[in-house]
C-alpha positions in Angstrom: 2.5 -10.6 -2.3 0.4 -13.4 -4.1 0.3 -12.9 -8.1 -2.2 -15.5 -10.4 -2.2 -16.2 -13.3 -5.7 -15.4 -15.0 -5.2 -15.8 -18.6 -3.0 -14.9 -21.4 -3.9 -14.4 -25.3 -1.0 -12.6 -27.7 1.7 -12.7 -25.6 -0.5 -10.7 -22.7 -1.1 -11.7 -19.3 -3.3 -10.8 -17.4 -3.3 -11.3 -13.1 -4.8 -10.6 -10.1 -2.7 -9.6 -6.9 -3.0 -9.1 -3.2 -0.2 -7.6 -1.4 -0.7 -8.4 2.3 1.3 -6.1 4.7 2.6 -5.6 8.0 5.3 -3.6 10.0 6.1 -0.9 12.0 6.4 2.8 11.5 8.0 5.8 13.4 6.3 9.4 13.0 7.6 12.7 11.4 7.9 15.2 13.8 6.8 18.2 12.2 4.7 16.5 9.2 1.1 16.8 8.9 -0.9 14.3 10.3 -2.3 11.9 8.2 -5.8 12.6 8.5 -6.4 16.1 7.4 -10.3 16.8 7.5 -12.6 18.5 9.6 -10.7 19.6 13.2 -7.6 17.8 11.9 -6.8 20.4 9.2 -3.0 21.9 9.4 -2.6 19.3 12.2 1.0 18.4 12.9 3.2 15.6 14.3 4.1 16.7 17.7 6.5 13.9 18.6 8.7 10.5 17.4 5.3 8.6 17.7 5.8 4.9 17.1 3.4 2.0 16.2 2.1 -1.0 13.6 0.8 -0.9 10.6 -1.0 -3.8 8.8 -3.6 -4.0 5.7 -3.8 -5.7 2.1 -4.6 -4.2 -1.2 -6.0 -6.1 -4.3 -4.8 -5.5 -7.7 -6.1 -6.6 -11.6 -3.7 -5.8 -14.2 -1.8 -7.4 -17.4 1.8 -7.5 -18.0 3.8 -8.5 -21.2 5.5 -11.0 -19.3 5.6 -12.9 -16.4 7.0 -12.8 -13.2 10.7 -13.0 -12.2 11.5 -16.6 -10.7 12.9 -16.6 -7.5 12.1 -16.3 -3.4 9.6 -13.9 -3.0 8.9 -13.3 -6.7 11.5 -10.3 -7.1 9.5 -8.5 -4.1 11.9 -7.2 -1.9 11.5 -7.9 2.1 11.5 -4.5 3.4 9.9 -1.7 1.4 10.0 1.7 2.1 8.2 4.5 1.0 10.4 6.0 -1.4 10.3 2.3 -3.6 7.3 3.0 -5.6 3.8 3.7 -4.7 1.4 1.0 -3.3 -1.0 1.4 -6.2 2.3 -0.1 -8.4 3.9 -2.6 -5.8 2.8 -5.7 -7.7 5.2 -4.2 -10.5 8.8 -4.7 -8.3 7.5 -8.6 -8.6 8.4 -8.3 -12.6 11.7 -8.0 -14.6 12.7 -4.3 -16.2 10.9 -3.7 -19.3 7.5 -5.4 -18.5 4.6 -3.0 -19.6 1.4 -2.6 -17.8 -2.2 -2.3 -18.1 -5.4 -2.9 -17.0 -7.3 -1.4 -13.7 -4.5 -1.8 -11.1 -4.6 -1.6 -7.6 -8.7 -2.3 -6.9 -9.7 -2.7 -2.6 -6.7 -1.6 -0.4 -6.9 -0.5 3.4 -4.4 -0.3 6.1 -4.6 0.3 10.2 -1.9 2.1 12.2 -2.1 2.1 15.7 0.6 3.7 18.3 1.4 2.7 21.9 -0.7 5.3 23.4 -4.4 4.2 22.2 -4.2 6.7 18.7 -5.0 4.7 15.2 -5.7 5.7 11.5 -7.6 3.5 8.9 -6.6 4.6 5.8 -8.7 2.1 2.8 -10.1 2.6 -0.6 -13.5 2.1 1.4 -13.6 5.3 4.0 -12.5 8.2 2.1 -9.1 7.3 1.8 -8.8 8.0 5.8 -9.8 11.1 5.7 -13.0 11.1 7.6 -13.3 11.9 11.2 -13.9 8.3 12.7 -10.8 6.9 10.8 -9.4 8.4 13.6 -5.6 10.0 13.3 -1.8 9.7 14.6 -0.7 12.9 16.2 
């Protein structure tokens, strides 16, 4: 994650953010698939489908202090999903106590492919992946 420094008046900062990430994930057998429109309503994961994921999000937002010092700005290396949700990720990167405002997580989009020719795009831009040509992981 990159954090700037944008401005600061009464002990306020404000910052913009991107939070560029990449990995792999492993399906949920049994879980809904993650594009749930049209045909793929009540769709379920049929197997221990693996793949990549990859996208950025892009975040404005002030904080009463500023970030903790230190490799990686107090973002850990792996994150999973149970350690906050993306729209809050830039806040991990600040020491306990910081309070928040401001608009938050802004343009955001990720791809997940598989091995066998399946992806979802999931981005602030395409209905949140839920239209039919964002394609889906089954």
């Amino acid at each position: 994650m990159t954090i700037k420094l944008t401005g600061q008046s009464g002990g306020v900062y404000s910052y913009t953010a991107t939070a560029y990430d990449a990995g792999s994930f492993t399906a949920i057998p049994g879980a809904h698939t993650p594009n749930q429109s049209g045909s793929y309503a009540d769709m379920v994961i049929t197997g221990h489908d693996k793949g990549w994921v990859g996208g950025t999000a892009r975040y404005s937002f002030t904080a009463t202090s500023l970030p903790t010092a230190g490799p990686n700005a107090g973002v850990p290396a792996h994150v999973s999903g149970d350690q906050g949700s993306t729209s809050t990720w830039y806040e991990l990167a600040f020491p306990t106590g910081t309070r928040f405002a401001g608009t938050g997580i802004g343009t955001w989009g990720w791809t997940y492919r598989d091995g066998h020719g399946q992806h979802w795009t999931d981005t602030s831009a395409n209905g949140d992946g839920q239209l039919p040509s964002d394609g889906n992981i089954a």
